[in-house]
Structure formats: C-alpha cells, structure tokens
C-alpha positions in Angstrom: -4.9 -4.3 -13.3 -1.9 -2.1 -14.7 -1.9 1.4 -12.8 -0.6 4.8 -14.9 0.2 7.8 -13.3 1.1 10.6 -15.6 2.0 14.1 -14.9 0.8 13.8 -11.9 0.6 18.0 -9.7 -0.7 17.7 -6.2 -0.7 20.9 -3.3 -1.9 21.5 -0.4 -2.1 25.6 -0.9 0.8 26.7 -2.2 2.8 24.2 -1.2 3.4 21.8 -4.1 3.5 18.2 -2.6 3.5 16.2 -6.1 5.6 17.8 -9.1 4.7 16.7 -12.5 5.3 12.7 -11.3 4.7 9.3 -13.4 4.5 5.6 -12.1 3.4 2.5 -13.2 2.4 -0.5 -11.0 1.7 -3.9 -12.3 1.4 -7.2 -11.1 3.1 -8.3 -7.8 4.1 -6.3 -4.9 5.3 -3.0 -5.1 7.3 -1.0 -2.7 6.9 2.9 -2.2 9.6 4.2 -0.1 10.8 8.1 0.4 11.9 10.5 3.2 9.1 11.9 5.7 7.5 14.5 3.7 7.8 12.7 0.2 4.3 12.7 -0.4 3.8 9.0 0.0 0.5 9.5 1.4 -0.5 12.0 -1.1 0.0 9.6 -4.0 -1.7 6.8 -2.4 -5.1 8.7 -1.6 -4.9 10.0 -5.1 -4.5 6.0 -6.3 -7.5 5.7 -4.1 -9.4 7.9 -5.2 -10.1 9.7 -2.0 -8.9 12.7 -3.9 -7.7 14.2 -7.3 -4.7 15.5 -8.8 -4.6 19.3 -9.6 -3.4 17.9 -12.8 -2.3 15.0 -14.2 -3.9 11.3 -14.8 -4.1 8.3 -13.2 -5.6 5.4 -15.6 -6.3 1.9 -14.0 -6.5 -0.6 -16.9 -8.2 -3.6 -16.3 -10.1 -6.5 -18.6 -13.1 -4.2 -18.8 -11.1 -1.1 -20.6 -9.9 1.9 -19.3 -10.8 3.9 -16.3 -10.1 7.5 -14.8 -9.7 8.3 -11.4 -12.1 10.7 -11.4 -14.7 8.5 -12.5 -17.8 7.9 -10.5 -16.8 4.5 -8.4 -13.2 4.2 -9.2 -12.1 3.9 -5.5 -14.2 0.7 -5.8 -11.8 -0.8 -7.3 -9.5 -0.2 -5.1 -9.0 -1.9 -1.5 -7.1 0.6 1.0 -6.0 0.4 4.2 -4.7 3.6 5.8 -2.2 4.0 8.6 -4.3 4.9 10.8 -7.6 3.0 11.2 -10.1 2.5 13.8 -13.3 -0.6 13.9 -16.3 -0.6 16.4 -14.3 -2.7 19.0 -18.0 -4.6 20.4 -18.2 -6.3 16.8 -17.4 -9.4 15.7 -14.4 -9.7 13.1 -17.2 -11.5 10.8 -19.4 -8.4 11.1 -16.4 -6.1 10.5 -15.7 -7.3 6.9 -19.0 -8.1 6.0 -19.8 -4.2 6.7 -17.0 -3.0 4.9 -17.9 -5.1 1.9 -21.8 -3.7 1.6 -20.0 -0.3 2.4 -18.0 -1.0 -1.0 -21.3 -2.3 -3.0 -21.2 -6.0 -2.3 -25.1 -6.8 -2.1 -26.2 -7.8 1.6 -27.0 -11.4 0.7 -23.2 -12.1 -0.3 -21.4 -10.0 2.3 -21.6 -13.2 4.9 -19.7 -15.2 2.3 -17.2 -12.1 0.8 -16.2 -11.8 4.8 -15.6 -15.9 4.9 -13.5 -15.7 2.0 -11.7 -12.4 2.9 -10.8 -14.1 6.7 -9.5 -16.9 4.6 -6.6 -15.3 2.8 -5.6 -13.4 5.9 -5.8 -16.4 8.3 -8.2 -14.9 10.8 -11.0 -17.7 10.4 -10.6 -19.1 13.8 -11.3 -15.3 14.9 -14.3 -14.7 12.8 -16.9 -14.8 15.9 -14.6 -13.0 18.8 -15.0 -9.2 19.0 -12.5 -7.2 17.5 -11.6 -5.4 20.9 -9.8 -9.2 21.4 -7.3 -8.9 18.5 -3.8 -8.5 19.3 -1.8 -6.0 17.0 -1.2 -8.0 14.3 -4.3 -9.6 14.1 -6.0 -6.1 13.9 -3.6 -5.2 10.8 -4.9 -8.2 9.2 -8.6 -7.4 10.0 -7.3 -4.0 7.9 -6.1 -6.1 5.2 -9.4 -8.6 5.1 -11.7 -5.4 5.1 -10.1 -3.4 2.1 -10.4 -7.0 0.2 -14.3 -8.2 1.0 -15.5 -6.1 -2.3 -12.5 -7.8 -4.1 -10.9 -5.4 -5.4 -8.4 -5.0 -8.5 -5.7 -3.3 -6.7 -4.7 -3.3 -2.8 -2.6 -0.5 -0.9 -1.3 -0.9 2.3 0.2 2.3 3.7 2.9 1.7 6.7 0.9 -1.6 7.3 4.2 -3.0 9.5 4.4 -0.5 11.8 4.1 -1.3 15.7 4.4 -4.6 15.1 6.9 -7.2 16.7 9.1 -9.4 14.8 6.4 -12.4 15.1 3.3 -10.5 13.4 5.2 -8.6 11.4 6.2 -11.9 10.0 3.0 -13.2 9.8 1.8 -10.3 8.3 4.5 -10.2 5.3 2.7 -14.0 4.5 -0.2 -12.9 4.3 1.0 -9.9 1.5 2.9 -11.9 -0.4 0.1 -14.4 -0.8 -2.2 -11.7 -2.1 0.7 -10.3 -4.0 0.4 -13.4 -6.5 -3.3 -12.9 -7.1 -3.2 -8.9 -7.6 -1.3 -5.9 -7.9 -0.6 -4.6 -4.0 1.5 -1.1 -3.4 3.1 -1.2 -0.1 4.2 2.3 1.5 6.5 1.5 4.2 9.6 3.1 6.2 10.8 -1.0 6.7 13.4 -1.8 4.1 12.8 -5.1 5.0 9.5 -5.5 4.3 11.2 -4.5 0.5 13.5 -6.7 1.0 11.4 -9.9 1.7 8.2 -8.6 -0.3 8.6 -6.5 -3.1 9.6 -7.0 -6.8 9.8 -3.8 -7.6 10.1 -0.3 -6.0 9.9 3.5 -6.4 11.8 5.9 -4.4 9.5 9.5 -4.1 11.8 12.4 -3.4 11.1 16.3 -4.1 7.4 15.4 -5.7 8.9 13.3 -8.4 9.6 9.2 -8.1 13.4 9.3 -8.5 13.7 5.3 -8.5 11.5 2.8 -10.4 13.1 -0.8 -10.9 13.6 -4.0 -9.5 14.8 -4.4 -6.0 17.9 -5.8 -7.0 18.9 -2.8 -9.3 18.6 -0.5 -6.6 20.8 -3.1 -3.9 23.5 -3.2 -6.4 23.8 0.6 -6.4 25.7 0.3 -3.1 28.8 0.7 -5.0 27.8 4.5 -5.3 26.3 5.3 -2.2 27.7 8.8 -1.1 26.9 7.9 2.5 28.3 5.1 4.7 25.4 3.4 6.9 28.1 1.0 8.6 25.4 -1.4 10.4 23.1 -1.4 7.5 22.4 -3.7 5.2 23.4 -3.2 1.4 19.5 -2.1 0.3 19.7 0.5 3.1 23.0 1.9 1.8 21.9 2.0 -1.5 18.6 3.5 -0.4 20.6 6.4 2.1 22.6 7.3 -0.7 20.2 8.6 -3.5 18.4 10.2 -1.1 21.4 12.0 0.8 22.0 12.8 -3.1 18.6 14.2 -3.4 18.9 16.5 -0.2 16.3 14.4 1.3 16.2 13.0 5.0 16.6 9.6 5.7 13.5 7.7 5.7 
C-alpha cells in the first residue's frame, strides 16, 4: 500500500491542530516525530480512519485501486495500536487476537488460525494459552502489535509503542517491527530517536500543523552541521532533530 495525505485541515473547535499538511508513506518503516502538541496523534487517527479531516484527502492505494478514508471500511485496512490500550486480563493471549480479528471481519472459522499466525510474527507462541493478566510489559506491547495484525491488514501504525519499556523489551520489540517492516508499510510515532535510529528508513518531522521534514534518516543526521542548538550529550540525529525544531519555535520532543 502507498498512503497520500493531501491538504490535510484538522481542529478541535477553533483551535486548528492540522494546517493544510501532505505526506506520503510507502513501503518500510516510517518514523513520525514532532514536539508535544504537533498533532502526531491527530494525523494517525485520521490514517485510521477513526476520524476525518475537515478537509483534505487521505488516499490508500493498494492492488485493488484506490480508496478514500471516508469510505465505508477503510480502517479495515488498517491495523492500529494506540498508546493507550487495555485487554480483558482473564483471557487467554489466543482468545485476545482471535477476537480482535472477527472484531476486524475475519470470519469465526479462521480467527483460531489468523491469531496462530499473528503470535508467530510477534514471538508470543509459547504464550498463546496463559492469560494476558501474565504478560510482562513488553510482552503486552507485542499482544498490541499481534491484535492490530490478525485481519492482516495493508498498513500498520504503532503510536509511542516503546514507551515504559526497559532496554531488553524494547529491544525485542524493535525485532519484531522491523520484521513486519519488510512485509508492509508500518508508521511509527515515537518520542525515541532511537527507535528512528535503529528502525526507520524514512521520517517526517510534524511542527505548527504542517510536516516540516520528509526524507531519509540519513538526510536529516547530516543536518547537524546547522543545528542552531547545541545538545552536548546527544547523539548527531538528536542534534539535528533539536535544531529544526528550536528553528520552528517548537519544544523539544
């Protein structure tokens, strides 16, 4: 799938939150990165689905055609996992995914074997019968991951899917998206420049409604050179990243 967003408005009342922005996400993993604020969230429920722009398009294209977002079933396309998610901590990790994928129109008789194949390419198998109240953090982020893929979907967005982890999961974790990464398009919203770093081949920065960066990872490292700010422990990607958005009148993220 190839994701357009054109001319995108989004408000919450008055207060405009998206200003007129355009993106495009192919294959491979994308990074979303911006200041508290930035809209990040915004964009990604309008990606979903879960809402619509006040004006503005977003166009998946996939090997069937064309589709709006505000066509019936779009979001079925689309596997998300939130920030913030909760599961029914007495069921089993098996039952877990197979719900979410007859939520998300997989017929009944196939969600037992969409769940097997969705614990497969998060490495939860050995989990599949122990109730989800059991999982440590990361194994619960992963449980996110393997719901939002059981309908297979065309595109996958993880927002802040990092966060709370320790080094260990969060490693494990990174495996796991760069393994789906090679099979379809995922956009990762995070506040981690190392899960850029070490994930992403490409990556927008979203500052005052508009996405102010959109290139490869490396283009936006090698503009250390004219960072306004100096981050002295960080690493040359953080500089970079500090300085457009110091630039921008932004906070840091």
């Amino acid at each position: 799938m190839n994701l357009i967003v054109h001319d995108v408005v989004a408000s919450y009342g008055r207060r405009v939150v998206l200003d007129g922005l355009s993106w495009q996400v192919s294959a491979g993993v994308t990074g979303l990165l911006g200041p508290n604020g930035a809209g990040k969230t915004t964009l990604l429920h309008l990606i979903a689905g879960i809402t619509t722009p006040r004006r503005g398009t977003i166009t998946a294209i996939g090997t069937d055609g064309q589709h709006n977002s505000k066509d019936k079933g779009f979001g079925k396309r689309i596997g998300f996992v939130p920030q913030h998610f909760t599961f029914a901590a007495e069921m089993s990790v098996r039952d877990t995914i197979s719900y979410a994928a007859w939520v998300n129109g997989v017929p009944r008789r196939a969600c037992g074997a969409a769940a097997g194949q969705a614990l497969d390419r998060v490495n939860l198998k050995e989990r599949a019968d122990t109730k989800v109240r059991t999982l440590s953090g990361g194994q619960r982020q992963r449980l996110g991951v393997a719901t939002a893929l059981a309908h297979e979907p065309e595109l996958l967005i993880l927002d802040e899917p990092t966060v709370g982890l320790d080094p260990g999961q969060r490693l494990n974790l990174r495996e796991v998206i760069a393994d789906i990464g090679t099979r379809l398009p995922v956009i990762l919203s995070t506040h981690f420049v190392e899960d850029v770093t070490h994930l992403c081949q490409r990556v927008g920065i979203l500052a005052g409604g508009r996405m102010v960066f959109d290139d490869a990872v490396e283009k936006l490292a090698a503009l250390v050179a004219d960072a306004s700010v100096d981050v002295g422990l960080g690493s040359p990607f953080e500089r970079a990243y500090a300085g457009i958005i110091e630039r921008l009148g932004g906070d840091n993220a």
